[in-house]
C-alpha positions in Angstrom: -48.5 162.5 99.6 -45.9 165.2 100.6 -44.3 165.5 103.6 -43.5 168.9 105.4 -39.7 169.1 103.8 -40.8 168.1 100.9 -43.5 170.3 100.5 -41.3 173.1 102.0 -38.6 172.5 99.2 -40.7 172.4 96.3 -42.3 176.6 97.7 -38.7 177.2 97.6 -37.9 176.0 94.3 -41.2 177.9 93.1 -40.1 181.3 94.5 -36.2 180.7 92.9 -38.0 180.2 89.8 -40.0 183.4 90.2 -38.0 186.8 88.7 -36.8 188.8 91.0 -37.4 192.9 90.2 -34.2 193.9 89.5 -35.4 197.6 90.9 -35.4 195.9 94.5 -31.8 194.4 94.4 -30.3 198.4 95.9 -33.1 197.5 98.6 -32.0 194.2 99.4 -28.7 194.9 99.2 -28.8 197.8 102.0 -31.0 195.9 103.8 -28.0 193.5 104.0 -25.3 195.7 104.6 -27.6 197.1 107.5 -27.7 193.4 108.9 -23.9 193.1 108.8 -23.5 196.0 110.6 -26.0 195.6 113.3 -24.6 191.7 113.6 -20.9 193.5 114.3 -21.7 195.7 116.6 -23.9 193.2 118.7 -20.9 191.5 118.9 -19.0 194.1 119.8 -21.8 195.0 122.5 -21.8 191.5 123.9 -18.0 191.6 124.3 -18.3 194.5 126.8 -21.0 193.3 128.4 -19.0 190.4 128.7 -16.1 192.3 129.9 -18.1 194.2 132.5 -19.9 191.5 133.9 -16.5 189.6 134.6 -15.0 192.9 136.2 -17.9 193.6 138.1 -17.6 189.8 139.8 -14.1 189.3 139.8 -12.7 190.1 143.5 -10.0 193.2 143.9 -7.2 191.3 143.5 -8.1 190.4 140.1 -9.4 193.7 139.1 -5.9 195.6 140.2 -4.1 192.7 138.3 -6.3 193.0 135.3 -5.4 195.4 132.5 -8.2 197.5 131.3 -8.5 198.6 127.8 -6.7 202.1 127.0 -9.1 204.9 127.1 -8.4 206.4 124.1 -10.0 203.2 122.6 -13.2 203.4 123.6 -13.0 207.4 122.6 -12.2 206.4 119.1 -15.4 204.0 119.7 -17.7 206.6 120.8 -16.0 209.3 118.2 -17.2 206.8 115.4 -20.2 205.6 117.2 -21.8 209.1 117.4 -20.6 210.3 113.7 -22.2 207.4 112.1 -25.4 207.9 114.1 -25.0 212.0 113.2 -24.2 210.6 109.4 -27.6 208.4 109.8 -29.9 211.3 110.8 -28.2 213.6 107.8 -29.0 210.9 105.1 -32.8 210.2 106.2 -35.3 207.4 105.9 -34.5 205.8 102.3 -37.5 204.3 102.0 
């Protein structure tokens, strides 16, 4: 009788043996690039949450001694933030 993992590895080895439709790889592939992307700028999000949060508690000694990020920065951000989301709404649903 088959445990769990070993019933588990042997569905995988059945789909791996299974073709995949080459016409679906530009589908998968966007569908990962998408992925990356929404993984970076999570990150990116978390870091200013981050940031914020430890601004927002830190007393105002701290805050005057703390260096914040130039502005121009977070305008280059936004700048590329907005364009891609204008670029986005251009291209359309691809599916």
């Amino acid at each position: 009788m088959f445990d769990d993992n070993e019933e588990d590895l042997e569905d995988d080895d059945l789909e791996e043996d299974r073709e995949y439709p080459e016409e679906l790889l530009p589908v998968v592939e966007l569908s990962d690039a998408i992925f990356d992307l929404i993984e970076k700028l999570e990150k990116v999000q978390e870091k200013l949450e981050k940031y914020e949060q430890e601004y927002l508690e830190a007393d105002s000694e701290v805050r005057q001694s703390s260096e914040l990020p130039h502005r121009e920065v977070f305008e280059r951000w936004e700048d590329f933030i907005y364009s891609t989301v204008a670029e986005l709404d251009n291209l359309g649903e691809p599916v």
